[in-house]
C-alpha positions as CSV (number, residue, x, y, z in Angstrom):
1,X,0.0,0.0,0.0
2,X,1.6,3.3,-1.2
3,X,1.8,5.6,1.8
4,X,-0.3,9.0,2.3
5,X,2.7,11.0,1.6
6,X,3.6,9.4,-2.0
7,X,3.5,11.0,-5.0
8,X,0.1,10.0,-7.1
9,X,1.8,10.8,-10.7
10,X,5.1,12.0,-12.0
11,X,3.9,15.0,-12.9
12,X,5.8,18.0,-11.9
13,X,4.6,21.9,-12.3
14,X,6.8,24.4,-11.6
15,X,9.1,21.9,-8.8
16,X,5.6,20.8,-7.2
17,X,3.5,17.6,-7.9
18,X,0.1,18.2,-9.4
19,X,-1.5,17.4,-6.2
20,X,0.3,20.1,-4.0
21,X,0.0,22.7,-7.3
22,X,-3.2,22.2,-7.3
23,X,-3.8,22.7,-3.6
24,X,-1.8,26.1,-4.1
25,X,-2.9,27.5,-7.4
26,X,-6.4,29.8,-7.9
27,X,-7.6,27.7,-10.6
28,X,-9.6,30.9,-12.1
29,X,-6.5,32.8,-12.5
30,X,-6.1,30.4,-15.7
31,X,-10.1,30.0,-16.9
32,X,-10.2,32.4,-19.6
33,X,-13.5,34.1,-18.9
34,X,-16.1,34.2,-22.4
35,X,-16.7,37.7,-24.0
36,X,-20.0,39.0,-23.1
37,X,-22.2,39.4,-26.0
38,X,-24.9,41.7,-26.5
39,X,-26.3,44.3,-29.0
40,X,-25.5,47.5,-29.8
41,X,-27.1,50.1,-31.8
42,X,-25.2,50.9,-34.8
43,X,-26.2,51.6,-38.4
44,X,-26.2,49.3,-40.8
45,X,-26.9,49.5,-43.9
46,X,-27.5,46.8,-47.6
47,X,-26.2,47.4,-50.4
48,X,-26.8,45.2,-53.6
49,X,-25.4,45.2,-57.1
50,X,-28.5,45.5,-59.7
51,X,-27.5,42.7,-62.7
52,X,-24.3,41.2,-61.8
53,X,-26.0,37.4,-60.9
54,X,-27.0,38.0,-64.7
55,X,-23.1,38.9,-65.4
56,X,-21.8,36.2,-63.6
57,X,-23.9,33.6,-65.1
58,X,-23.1,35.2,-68.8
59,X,-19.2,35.5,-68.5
60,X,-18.2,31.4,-68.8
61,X,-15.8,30.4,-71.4
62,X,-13.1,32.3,-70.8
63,X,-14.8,35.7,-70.2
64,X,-14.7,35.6,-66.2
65,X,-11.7,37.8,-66.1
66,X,-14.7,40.1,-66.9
67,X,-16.6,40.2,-64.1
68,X,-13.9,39.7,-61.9
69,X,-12.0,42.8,-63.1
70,X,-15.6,45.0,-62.2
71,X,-15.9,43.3,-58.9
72,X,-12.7,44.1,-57.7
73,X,-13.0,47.9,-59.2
74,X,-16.5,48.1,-57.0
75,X,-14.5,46.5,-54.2
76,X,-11.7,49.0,-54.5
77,X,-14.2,52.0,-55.1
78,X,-15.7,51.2,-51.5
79,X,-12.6,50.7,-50.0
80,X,-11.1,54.3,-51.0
81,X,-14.6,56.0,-49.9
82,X,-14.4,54.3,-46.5
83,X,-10.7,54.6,-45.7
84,X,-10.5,58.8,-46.8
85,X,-13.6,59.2,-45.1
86,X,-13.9,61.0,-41.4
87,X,-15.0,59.2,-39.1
88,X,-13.5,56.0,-41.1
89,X,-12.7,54.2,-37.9
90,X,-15.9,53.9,-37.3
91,X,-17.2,51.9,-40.3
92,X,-17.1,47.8,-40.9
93,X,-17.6,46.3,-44.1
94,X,-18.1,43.1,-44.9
95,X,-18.2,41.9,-48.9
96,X,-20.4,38.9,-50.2
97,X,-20.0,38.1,-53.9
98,X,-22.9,40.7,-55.2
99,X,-23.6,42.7,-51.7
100,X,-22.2,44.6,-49.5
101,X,-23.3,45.2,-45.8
102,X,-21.9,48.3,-43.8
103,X,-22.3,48.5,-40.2
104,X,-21.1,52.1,-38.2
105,X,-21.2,54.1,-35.2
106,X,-24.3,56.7,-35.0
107,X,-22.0,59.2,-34.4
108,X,-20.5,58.9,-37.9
109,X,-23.9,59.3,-39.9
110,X,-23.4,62.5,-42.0
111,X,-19.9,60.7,-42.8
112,X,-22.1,57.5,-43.4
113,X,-24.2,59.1,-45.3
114,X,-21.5,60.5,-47.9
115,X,-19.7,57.4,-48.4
116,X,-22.6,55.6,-49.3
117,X,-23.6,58.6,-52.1
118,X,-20.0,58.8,-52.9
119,X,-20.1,54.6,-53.4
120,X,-23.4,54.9,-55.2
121,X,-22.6,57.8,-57.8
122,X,-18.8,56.4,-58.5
123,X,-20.3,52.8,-59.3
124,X,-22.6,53.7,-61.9
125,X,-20.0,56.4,-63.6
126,X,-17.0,53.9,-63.3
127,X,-18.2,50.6,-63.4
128,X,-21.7,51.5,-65.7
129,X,-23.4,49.3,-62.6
130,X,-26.8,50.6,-60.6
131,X,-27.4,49.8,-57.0
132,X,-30.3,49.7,-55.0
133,X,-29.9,49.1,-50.5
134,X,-31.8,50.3,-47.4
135,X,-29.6,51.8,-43.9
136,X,-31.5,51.1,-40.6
137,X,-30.9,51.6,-37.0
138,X,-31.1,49.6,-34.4
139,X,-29.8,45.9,-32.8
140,X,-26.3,44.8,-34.2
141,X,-23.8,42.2,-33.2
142,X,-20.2,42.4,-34.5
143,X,-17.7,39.5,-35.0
144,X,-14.4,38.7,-36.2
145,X,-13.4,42.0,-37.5
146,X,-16.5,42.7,-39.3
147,X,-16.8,39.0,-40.6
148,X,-19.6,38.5,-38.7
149,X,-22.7,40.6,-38.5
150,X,-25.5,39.7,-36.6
151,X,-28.9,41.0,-35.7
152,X,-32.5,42.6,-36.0
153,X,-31.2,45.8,-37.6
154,X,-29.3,43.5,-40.3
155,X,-32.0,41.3,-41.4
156,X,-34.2,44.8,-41.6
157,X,-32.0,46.5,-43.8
158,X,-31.6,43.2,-46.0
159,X,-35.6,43.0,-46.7
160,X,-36.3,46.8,-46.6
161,X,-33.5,46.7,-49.7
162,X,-35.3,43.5,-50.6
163,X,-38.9,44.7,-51.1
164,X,-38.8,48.2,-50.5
165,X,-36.1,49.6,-52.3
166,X,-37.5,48.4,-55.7
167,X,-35.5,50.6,-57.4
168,X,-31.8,51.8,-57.4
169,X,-31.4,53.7,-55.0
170,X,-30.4,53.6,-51.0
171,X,-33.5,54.3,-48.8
172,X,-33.5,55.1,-45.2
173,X,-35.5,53.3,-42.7
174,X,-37.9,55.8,-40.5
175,X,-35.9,55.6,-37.3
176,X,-32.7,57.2,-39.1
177,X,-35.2,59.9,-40.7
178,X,-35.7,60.8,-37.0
179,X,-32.4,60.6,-35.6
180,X,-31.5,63.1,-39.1
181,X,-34.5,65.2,-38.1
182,X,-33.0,65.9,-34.3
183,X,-29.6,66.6,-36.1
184,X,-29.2,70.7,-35.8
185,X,-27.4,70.5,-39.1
186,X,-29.4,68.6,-40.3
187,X,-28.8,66.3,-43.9
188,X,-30.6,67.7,-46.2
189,X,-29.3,65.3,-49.1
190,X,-32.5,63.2,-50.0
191,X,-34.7,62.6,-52.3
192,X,-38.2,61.9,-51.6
193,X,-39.8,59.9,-54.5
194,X,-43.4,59.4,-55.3
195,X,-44.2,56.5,-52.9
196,X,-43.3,58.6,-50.1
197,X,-39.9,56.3,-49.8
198,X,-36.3,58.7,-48.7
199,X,-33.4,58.3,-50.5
200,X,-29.8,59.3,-50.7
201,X,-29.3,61.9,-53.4
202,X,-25.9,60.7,-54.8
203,X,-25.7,63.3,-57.5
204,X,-25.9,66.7,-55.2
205,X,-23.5,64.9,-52.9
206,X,-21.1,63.9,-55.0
207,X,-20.9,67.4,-57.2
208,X,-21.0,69.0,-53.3
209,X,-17.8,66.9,-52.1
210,X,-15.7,67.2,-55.6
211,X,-17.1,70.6,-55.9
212,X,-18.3,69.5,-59.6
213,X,-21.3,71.9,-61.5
214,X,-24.3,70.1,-63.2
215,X,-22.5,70.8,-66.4
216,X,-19.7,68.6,-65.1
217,X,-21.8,65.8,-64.2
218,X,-23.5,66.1,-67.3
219,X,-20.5,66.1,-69.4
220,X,-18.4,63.1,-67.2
221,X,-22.1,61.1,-67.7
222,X,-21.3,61.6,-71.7
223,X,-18.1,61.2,-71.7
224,X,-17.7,58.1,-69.7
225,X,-20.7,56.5,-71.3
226,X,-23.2,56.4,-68.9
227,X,-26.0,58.0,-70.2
228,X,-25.8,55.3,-73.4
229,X,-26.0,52.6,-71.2
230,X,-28.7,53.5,-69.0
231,X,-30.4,54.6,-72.6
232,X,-29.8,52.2,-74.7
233,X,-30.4,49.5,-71.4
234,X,-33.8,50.9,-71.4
235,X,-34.9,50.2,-74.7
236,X,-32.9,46.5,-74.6
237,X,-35.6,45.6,-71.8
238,X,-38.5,47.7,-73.2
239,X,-38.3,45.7,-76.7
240,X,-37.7,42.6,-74.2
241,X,-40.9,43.1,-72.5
242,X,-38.6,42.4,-69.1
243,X,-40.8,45.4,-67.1
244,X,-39.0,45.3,-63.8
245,X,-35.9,45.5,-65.3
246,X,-36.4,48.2,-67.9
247,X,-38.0,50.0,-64.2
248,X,-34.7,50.1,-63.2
249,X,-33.2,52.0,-65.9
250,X,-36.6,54.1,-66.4
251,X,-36.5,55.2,-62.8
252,X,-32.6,56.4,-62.8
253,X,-33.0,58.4,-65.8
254,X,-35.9,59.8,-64.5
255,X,-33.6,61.0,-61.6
256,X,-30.8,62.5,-64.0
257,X,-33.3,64.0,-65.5
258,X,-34.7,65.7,-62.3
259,X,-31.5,66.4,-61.3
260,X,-30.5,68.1,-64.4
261,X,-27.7,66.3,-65.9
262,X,-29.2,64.7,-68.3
263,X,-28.7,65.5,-71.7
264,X,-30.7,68.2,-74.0
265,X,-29.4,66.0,-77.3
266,X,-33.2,65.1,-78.9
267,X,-31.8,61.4,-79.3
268,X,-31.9,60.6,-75.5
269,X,-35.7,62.2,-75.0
270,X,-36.9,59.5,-77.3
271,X,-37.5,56.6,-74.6
């Protein structure tokens, strides 16, 4: 019979058996306690790229270099507008094939706000791509340095862009209306279209932050040939009879029009 006294295992830790290190050592000292995790209320906001499942599908047989070379200039577009941006530090994003999900601190909104125009006009002039999203307020969980993203106000901005946003453009959930209307300088940057939905107006924020004139605009939209693709896009769909498509392009010419930077040439009044 081994005697009270003997060792129970070989085992030494720091020059003491297990039993005796054991009978010193405050166990929780070495439990590494779990992160707490709750909620917070951040913005978050959806943003989806209008026809590029079609592009994928369409560019097989050796013309995926294609869409890969847009995606990664929409990529690298969103990147720049976040990182020069004030406030950057205060904005996640996280990038899924066709969609991109933004999550940031309330206290950045007017910042927020401007990236998102800035994203919004630079796609469509560089990259001849529309874009359609919802931004919302409200329960958010954050993971793996913006890998994760988790919550209420998540899932609402994903089906507010889903079935609310219809069109291209980036609307704005009711509880950010309120938190802009509080604001004493206020953002005044929004359209309001004809089912009563708010919008980011990409066009006056971009010519206010590159301090561009409408006949800039105007002229880059020519130049860069954006007004022939959202024209001649339009009638592809209209002879197509594909109705929520040609909506689309219908609904952002509409808005150059308004905005007046569309062209006076008689060719593009014709649609």
């Amino acid at each position: 019979m081994p005697k009270k006294n003997d060792k129970k295992n070989g085992i030494l830790i720091n020059g003491l058996d297990l039993d005796t290190w054991l009978d010193k050592t405050d166990i929780a000292e070495y439990v590494e306690e779990e992160p707490v995790l709750k909620y917070e209320k951040k913005l978050v906001a959806f943003i989806d790229l209008l026809g590029i499942t079609g592009e994928i599908r369409s560019k097989i047989g050796g013309l995926e270099r294609e869409i890969i070379s847009k995606m990664s200039k929409i990529k690298d577009i969103v990147e720049i507008e976040i990182n020069t941006a004030p406030m950057s530090e205060q904005m996640i994003m996280l990038y899924i094939s066709d969609s991109f999900i933004f999550v940031c601190e309330l206290e950045a909104l007017d910042s927020f706000l401007q990236v998102l125009s800035n994203i919004q006009m630079r796609t469509l002039v560089e990259c001849k791509t529309m874009l359609r999203g919802a931004l919302e307020y409200g329960d958010v969980i954050v993971q793996d340095s913006g890998k994760q993203i988790i919550g209420p106000a998540y899932i609402d901005a994903y089906l507010k862009q889903e079935n609310d946003a219809i069109f291209p453009r980036i609307i704005i959930s009711n509880n950010v209306l309120e938190i802009i209307s509080q604001e004493p300088n206020k953002y005044e940057k929004l359209v309001i279209s004809q089912d009563r939905e708010h919008s980011l107006d990409y066009v006056d924020t971009y010519m206010a932050l590159e301090s561009k004139t409408k006949g800039d605009i105007k002229t880059r939209l020519r130049r860069e040939g954006v007004i022939d693709y959202l024209y001649d896009g339009y009638n592809k769909h209209n002879q197509e009879n594909n109705s929520s498509i040609r909506a689309k392009y219908a609904w952002t010419i509409n808005f150059l029009i308004e905005k007046g930077v569309w062209p006076d040439a008689k060719k593009y009044h014709c649609w």
